[in-house]
Backbone as CSV, one residue per row, in Angstrom:
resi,resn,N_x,N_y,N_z,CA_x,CA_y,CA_z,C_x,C_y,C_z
1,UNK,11.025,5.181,5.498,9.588,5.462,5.544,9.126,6.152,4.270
2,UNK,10.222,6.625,3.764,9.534,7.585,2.366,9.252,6.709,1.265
3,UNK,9.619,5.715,1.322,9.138,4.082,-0.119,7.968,3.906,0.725
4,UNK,7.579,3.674,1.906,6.305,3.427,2.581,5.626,4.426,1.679
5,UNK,5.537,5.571,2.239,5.065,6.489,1.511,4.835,6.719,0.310
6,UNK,5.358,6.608,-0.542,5.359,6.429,-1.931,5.067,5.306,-2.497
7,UNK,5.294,4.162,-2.052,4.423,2.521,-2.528,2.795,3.152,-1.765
8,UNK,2.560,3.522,-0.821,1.179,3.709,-0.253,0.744,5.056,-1.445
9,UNK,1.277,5.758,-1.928,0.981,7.175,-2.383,0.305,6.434,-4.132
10,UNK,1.254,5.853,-4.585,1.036,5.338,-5.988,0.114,4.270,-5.917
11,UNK,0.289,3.281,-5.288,-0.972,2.187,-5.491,-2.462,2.458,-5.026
12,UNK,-2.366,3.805,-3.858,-3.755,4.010,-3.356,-4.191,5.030,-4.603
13,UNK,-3.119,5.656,-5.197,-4.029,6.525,-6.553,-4.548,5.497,-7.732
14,UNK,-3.840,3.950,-7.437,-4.341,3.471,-8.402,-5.811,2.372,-7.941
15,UNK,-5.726,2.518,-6.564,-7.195,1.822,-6.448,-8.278,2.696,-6.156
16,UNK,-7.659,4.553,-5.872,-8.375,5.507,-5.885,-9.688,5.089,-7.123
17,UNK,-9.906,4.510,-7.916,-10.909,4.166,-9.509,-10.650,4.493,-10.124
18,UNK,-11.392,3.960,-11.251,-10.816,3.535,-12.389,-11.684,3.838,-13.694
19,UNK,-11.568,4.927,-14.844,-12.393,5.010,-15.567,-13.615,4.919,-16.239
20,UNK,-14.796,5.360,-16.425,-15.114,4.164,-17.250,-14.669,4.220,-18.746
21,UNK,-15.033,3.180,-19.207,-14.346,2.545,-20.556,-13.659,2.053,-20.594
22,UNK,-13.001,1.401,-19.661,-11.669,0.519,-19.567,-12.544,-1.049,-19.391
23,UNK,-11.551,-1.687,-19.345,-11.918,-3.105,-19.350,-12.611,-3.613,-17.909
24,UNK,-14.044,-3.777,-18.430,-14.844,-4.206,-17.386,-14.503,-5.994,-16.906
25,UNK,-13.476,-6.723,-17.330,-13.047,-7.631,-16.874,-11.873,-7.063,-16.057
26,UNK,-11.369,-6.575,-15.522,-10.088,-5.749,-14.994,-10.967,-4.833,-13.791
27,UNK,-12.202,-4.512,-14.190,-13.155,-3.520,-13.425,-13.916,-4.397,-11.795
28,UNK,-14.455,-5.998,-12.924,-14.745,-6.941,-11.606,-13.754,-7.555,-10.811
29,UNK,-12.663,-7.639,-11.258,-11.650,-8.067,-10.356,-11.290,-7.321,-9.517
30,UNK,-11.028,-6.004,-9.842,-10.591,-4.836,-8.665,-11.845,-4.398,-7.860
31,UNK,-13.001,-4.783,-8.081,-14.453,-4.261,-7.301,-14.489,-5.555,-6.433
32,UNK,-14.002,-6.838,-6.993,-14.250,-8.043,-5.851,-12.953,-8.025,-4.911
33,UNK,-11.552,-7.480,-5.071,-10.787,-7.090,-4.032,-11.243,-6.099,-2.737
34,UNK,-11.705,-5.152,-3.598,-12.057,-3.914,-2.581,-13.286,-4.833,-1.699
35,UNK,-14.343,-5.513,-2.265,-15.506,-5.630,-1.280,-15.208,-7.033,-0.089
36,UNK,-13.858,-7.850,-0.859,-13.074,-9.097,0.440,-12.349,-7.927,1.361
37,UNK,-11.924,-6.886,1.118,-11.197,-6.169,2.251,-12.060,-6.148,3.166
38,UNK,-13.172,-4.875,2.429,-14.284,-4.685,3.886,-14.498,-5.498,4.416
39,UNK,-14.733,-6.657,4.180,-15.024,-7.893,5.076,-14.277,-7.572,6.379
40,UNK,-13.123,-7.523,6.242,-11.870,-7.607,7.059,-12.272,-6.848,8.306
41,UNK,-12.341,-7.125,9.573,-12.307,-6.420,10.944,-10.926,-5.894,11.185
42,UNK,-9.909,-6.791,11.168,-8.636,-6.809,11.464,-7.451,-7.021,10.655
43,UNK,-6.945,-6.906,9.868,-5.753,-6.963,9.362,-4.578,-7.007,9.885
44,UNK,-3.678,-7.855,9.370,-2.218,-7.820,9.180,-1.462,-8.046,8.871
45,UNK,0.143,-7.619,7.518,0.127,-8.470,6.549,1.543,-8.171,6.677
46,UNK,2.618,-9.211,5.940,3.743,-8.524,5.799,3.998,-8.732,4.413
47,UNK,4.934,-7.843,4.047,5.118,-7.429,2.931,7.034,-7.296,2.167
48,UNK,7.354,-7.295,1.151,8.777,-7.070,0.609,8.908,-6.220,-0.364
49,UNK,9.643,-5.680,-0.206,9.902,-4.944,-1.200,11.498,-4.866,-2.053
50,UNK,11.571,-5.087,-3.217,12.263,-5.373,-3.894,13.159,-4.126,-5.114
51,UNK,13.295,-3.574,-4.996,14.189,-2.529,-6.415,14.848,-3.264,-7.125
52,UNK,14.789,-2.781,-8.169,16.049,-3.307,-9.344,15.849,-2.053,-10.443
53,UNK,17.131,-2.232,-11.344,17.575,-1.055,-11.817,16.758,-1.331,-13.235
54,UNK,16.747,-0.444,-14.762,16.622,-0.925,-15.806,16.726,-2.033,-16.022
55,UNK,18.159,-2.761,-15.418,18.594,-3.622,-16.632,18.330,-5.099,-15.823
56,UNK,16.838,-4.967,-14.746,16.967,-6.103,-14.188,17.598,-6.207,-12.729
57,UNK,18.899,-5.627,-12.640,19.675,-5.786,-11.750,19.158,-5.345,-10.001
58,UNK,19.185,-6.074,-9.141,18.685,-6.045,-7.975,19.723,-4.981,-6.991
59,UNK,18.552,-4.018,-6.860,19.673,-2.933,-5.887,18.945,-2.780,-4.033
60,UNK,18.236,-3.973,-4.265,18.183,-3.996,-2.418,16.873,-4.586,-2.483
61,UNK,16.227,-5.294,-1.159,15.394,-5.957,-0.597,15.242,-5.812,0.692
62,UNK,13.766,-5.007,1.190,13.505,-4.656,2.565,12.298,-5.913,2.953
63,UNK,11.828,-5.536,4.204,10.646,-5.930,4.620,9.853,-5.330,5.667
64,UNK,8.510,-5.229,5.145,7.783,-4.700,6.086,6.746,-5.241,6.685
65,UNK,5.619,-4.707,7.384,4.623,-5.275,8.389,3.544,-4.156,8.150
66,UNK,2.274,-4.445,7.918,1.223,-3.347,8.233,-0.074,-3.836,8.943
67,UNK,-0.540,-2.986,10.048,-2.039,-3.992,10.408,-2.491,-2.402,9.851
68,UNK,-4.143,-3.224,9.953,-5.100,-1.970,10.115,-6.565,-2.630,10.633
69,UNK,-7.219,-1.777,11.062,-8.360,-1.870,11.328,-9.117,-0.527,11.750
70,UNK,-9.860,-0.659,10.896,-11.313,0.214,11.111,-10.207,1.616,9.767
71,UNK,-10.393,2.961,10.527,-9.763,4.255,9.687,-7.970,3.949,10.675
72,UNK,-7.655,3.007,11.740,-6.414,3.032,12.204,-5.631,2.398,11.638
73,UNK,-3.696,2.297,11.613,-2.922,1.614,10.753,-1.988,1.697,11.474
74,UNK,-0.889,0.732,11.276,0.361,0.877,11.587,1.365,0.508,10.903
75,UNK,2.242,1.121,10.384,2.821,0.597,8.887,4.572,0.784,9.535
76,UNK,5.309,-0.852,9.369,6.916,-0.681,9.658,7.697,-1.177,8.506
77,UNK,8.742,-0.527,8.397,9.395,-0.731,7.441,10.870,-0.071,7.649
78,UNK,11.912,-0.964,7.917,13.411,-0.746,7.766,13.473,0.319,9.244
79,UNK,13.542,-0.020,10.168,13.628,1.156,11.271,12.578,2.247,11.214
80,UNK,11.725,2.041,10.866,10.434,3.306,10.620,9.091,2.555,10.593
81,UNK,8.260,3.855,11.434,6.867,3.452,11.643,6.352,4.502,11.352
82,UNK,4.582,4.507,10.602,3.694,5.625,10.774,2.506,4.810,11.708
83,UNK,2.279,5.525,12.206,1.328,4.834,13.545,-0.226,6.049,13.344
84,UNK,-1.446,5.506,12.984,-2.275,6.385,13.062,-3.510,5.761,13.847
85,UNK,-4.045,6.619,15.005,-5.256,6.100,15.302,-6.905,6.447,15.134
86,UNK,-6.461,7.194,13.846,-7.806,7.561,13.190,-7.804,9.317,13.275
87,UNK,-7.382,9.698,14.463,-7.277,11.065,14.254,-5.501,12.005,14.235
88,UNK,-4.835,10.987,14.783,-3.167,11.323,15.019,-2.872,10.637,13.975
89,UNK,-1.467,10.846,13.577,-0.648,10.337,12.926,0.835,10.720,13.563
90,UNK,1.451,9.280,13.850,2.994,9.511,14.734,3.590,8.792,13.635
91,UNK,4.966,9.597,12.863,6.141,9.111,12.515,7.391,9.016,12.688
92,UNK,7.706,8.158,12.992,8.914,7.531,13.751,10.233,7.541,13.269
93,UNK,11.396,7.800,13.069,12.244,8.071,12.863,13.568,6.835,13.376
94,UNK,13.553,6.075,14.054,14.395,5.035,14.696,15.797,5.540,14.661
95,UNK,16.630,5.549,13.710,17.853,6.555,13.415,17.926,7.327,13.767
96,UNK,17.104,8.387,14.175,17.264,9.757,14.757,16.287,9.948,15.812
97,UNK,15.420,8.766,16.031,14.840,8.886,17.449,13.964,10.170,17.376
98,UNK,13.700,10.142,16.866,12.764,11.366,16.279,10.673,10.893,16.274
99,UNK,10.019,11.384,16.785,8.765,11.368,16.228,8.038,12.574,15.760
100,UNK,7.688,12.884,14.836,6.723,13.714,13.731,5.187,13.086,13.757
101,UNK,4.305,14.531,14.656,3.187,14.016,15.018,2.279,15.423,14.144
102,UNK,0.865,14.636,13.664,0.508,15.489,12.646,-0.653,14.956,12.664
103,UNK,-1.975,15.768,12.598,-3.464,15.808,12.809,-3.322,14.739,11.165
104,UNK,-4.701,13.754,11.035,-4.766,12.792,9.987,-5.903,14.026,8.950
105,UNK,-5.141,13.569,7.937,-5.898,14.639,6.682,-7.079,13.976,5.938
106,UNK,-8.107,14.357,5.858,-9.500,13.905,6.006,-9.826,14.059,4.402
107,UNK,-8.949,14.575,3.353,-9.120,15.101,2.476,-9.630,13.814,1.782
108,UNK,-10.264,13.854,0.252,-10.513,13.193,-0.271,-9.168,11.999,-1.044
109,UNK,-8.224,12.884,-1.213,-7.186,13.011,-1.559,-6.214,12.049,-0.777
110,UNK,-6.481,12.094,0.393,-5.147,11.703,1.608,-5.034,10.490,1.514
111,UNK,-3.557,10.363,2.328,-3.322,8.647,2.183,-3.083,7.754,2.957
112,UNK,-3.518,6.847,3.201,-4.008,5.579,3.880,-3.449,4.410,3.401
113,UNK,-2.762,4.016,4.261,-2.914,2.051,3.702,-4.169,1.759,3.248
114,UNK,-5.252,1.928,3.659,-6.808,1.043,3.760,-7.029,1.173,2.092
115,UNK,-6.372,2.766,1.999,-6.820,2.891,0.054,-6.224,1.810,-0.285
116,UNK,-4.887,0.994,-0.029,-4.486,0.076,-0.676,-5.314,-0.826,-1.419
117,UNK,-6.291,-1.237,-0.784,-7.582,-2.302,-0.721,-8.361,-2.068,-1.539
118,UNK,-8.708,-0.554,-1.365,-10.119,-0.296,-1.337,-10.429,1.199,-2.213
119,UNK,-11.619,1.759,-2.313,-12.076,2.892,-2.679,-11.501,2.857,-4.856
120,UNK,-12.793,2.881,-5.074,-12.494,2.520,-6.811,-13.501,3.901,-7.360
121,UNK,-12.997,5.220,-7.192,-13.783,6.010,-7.556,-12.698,7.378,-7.944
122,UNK,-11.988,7.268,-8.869,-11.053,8.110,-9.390,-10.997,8.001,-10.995
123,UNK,-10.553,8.880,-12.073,-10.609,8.574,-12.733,-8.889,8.480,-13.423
124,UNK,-7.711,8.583,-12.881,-6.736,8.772,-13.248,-5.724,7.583,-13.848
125,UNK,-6.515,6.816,-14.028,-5.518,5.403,-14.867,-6.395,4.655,-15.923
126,UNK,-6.035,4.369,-17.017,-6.457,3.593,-18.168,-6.186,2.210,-17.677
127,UNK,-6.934,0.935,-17.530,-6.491,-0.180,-17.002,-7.103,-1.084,-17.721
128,UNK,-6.000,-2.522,-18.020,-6.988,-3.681,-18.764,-6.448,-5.139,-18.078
129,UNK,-6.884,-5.993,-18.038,-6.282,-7.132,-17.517,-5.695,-8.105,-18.731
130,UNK,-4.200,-8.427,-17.822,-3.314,-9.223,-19.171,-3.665,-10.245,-19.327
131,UNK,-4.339,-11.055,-18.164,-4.422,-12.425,-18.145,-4.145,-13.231,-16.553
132,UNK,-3.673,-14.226,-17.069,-3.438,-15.005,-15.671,-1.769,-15.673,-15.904
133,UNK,-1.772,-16.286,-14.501,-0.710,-16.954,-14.748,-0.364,-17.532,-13.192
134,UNK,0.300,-18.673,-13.381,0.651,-19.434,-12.276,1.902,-19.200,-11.492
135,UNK,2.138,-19.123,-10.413,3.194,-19.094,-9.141,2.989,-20.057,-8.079
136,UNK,3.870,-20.932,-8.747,3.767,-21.848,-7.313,2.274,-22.573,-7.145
137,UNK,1.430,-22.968,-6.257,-0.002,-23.336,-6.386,-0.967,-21.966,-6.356
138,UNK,-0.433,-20.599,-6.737,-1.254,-19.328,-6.520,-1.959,-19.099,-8.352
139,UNK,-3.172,-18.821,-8.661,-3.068,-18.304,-9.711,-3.748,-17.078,-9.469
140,UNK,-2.662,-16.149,-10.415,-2.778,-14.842,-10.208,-3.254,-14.250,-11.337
141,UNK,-3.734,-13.091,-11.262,-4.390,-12.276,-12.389,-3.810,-10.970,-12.386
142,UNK,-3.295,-10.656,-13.406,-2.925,-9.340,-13.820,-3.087,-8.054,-14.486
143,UNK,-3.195,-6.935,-13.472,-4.029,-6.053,-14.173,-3.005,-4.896,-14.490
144,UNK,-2.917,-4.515,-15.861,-1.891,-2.981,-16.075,-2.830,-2.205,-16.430
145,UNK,-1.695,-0.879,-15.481,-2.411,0.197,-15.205,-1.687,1.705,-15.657
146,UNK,-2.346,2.437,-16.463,-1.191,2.891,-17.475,-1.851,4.736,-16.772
147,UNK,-1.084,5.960,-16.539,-1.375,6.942,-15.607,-2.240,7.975,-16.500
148,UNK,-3.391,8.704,-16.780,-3.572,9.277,-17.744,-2.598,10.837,-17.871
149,UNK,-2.041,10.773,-16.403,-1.373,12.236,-16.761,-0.201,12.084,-17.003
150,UNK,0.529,12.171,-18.127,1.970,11.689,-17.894,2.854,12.325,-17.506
151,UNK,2.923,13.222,-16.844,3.919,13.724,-15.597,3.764,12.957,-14.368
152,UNK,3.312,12.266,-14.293,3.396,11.324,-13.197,4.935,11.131,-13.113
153,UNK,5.039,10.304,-11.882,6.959,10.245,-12.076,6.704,8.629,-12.369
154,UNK,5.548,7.782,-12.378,6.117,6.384,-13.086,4.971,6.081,-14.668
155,UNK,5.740,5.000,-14.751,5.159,4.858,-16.457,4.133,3.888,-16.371
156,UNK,4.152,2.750,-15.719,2.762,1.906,-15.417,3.446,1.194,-14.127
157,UNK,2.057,0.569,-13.445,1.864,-0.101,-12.483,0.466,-0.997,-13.075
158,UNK,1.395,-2.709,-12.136,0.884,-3.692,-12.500,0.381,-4.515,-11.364
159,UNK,-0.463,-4.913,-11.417,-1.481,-4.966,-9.758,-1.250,-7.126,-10.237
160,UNK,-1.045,-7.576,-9.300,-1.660,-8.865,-9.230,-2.133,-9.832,-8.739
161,UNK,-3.458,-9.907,-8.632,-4.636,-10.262,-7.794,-4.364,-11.994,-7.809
162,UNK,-4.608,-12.246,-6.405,-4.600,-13.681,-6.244,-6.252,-14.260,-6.023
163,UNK,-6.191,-14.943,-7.602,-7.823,-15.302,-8.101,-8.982,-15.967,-7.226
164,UNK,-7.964,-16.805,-6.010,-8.466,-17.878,-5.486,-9.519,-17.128,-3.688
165,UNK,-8.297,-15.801,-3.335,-8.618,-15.279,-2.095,-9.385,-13.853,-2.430
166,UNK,-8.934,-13.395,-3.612,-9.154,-12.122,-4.365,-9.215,-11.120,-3.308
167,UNK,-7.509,-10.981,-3.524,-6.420,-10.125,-2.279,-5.686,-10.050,-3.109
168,UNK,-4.969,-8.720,-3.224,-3.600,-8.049,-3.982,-2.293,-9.348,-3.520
169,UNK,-1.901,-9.477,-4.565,-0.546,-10.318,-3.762,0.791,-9.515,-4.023
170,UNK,0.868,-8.512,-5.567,1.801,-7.933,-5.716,1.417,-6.578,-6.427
171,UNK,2.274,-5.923,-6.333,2.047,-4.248,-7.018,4.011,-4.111,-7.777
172,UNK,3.579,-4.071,-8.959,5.264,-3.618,-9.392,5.030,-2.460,-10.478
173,UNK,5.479,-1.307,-9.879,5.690,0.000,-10.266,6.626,0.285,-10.845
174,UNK,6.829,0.803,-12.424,8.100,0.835,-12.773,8.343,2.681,-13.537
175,UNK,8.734,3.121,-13.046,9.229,4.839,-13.398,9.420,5.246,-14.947
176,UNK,9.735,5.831,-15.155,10.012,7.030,-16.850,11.567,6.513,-16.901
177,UNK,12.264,5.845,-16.034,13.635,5.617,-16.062,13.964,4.176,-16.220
178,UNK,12.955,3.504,-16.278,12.171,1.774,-15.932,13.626,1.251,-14.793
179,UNK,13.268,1.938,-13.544,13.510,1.593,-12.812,12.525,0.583,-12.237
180,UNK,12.382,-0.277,-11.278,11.231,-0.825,-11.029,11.132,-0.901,-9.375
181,UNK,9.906,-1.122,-8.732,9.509,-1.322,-7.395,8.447,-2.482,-7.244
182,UNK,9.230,-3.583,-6.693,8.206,-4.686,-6.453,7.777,-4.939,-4.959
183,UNK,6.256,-4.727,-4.836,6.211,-5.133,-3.844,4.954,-6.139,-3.558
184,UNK,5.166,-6.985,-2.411,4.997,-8.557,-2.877,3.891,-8.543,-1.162
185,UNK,3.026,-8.791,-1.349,1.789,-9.428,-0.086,2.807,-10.669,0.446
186,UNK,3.164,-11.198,1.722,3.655,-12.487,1.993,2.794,-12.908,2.621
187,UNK,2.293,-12.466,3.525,0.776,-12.800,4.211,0.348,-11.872,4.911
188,UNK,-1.140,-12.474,4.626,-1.770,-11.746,5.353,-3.114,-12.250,5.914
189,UNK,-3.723,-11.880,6.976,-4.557,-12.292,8.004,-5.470,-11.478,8.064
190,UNK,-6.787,-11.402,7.638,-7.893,-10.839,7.684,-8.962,-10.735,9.127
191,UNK,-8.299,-11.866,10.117,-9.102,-11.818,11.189,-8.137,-11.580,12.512
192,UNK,-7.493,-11.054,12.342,-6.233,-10.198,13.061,-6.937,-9.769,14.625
193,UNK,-6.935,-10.042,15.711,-7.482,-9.470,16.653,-6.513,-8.142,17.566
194,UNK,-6.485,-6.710,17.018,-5.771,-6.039,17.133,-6.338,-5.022,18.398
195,UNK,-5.303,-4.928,19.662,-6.276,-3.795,20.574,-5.750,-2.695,20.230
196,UNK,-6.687,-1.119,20.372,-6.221,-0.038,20.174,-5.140,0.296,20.527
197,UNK,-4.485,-0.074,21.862,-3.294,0.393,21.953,-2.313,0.178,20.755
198,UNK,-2.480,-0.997,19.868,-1.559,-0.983,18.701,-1.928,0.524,18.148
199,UNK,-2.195,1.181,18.090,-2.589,2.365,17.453,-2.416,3.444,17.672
200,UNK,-1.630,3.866,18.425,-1.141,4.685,19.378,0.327,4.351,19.789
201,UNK,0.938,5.987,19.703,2.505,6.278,19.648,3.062,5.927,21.661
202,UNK,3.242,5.033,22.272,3.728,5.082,23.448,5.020,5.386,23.568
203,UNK,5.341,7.168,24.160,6.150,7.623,24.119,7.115,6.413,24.987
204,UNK,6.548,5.694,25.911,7.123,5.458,27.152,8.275,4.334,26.417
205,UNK,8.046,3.407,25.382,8.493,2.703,24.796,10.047,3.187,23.855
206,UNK,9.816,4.397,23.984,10.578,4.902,22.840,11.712,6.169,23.747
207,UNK,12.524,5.013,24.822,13.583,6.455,25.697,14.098,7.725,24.963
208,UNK,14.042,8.937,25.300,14.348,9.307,24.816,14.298,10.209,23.763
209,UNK,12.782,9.886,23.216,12.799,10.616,21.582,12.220,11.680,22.156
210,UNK,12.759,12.321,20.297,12.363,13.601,20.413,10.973,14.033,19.538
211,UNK,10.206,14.397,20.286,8.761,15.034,19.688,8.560,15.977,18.825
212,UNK,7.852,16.204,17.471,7.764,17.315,16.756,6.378,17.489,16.309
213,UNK,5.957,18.030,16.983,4.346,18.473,16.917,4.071,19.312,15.792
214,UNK,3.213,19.158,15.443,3.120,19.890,13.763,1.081,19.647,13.909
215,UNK,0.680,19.365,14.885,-0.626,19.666,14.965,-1.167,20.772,15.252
């Protein structure tokens, strides 16, 4: 859950917004992503995620699942869930059978899948678009995104918008160590018909666990 966390932590600071003075071709592409999300009632998408070291070399491949709708989410990945229904947040532990339950932080700041999408009003990344390029019948557009503070713990992140649906298809984050983190849209469904109960921790489902209230 902590790469959940941290792929959600880094890409929502980078759709958190975006300068001005940066490349207003790079500016309409990320303003026409964010306004196809809202569209969205329902979401649900799955997703991969990929590591590899400096030198290229592949050091593992997960997969995950996220819906959302409305301020609710549910994000799985490798035996782990964060489950929020707008005002809770339940994290799941599977290995240790564990859930970590914690009031949702309202801050300007806080983090959300939904930022994934959306919200272009930050000023913390220099960004320009490289161009395009083809995958398969997808053509994608690529935007690098370089951190203005450089204590950040990565060195750029590279967003790449699929031109045709203008929906993120990939995010690859690469560290001060050029380690790298790819992670890849496989699909996703914008008209998702999701009931609240997806949104909500059912202890009853889960024999056994143990509760840690932190509200």
């Amino acid at each position: 859950m902590k790469k959940i966390f941290i792929f959600i932590a880094i890409v929502t600071a980078s759709f958190s917004g975006f300068a001005q003075g940066n490349d207003p071709a790079a500016k309409k592409i990320l303003d026409a992503v964010s306004a196809k999300f809202k569209t969205f009632k329902g979401v649900q998408a799955n997703f991969t995620l990929k590591n590899e070291d400096a030198n290229g070399k592949a050091l593992g491949v997960k997969k995950g699942t996220v819906s959302m709708k409305g301020s609710k989410y549910r994000a799985t990945m490798a035996g782990q869930e964060i489950i929020c229904d707008g005002a809770t947040v339940w994290t799941y532990d599977k290995a240790a059978n564990e859930v970590t339950i914690n009031k949702v932080n309202n801050d300007a700041s806080s983090i959300t899948p939904q930022k994934l999408f959306t919200n272009f009003y930050d000023k913390d990344f220099l960004y320009k678009l490289n161009g395009e390029k083809k995958e398969g019948k997808k053509v994608l557009q690529e935007i690098e995104l370089t951190p203005v503070d450089k204590t950040k713990q990565f060195h750029k992140v590279y967003l790449q918008v699929d031109k045709a649906t203008q929906t993120l298809y990939s995010t690859r984050v690469i560290d001060k160590q050029q380690n790298k983190f790819i992670y890849t849209v496989n699909t996703m469904n914008g008209k998702a018909v999701l009931p609240d109960a997806t949104f909500t921790f059912d202890k009853s489902k889960y024999p056994g666990v143990e509760e840690v209230d932190l509200r």
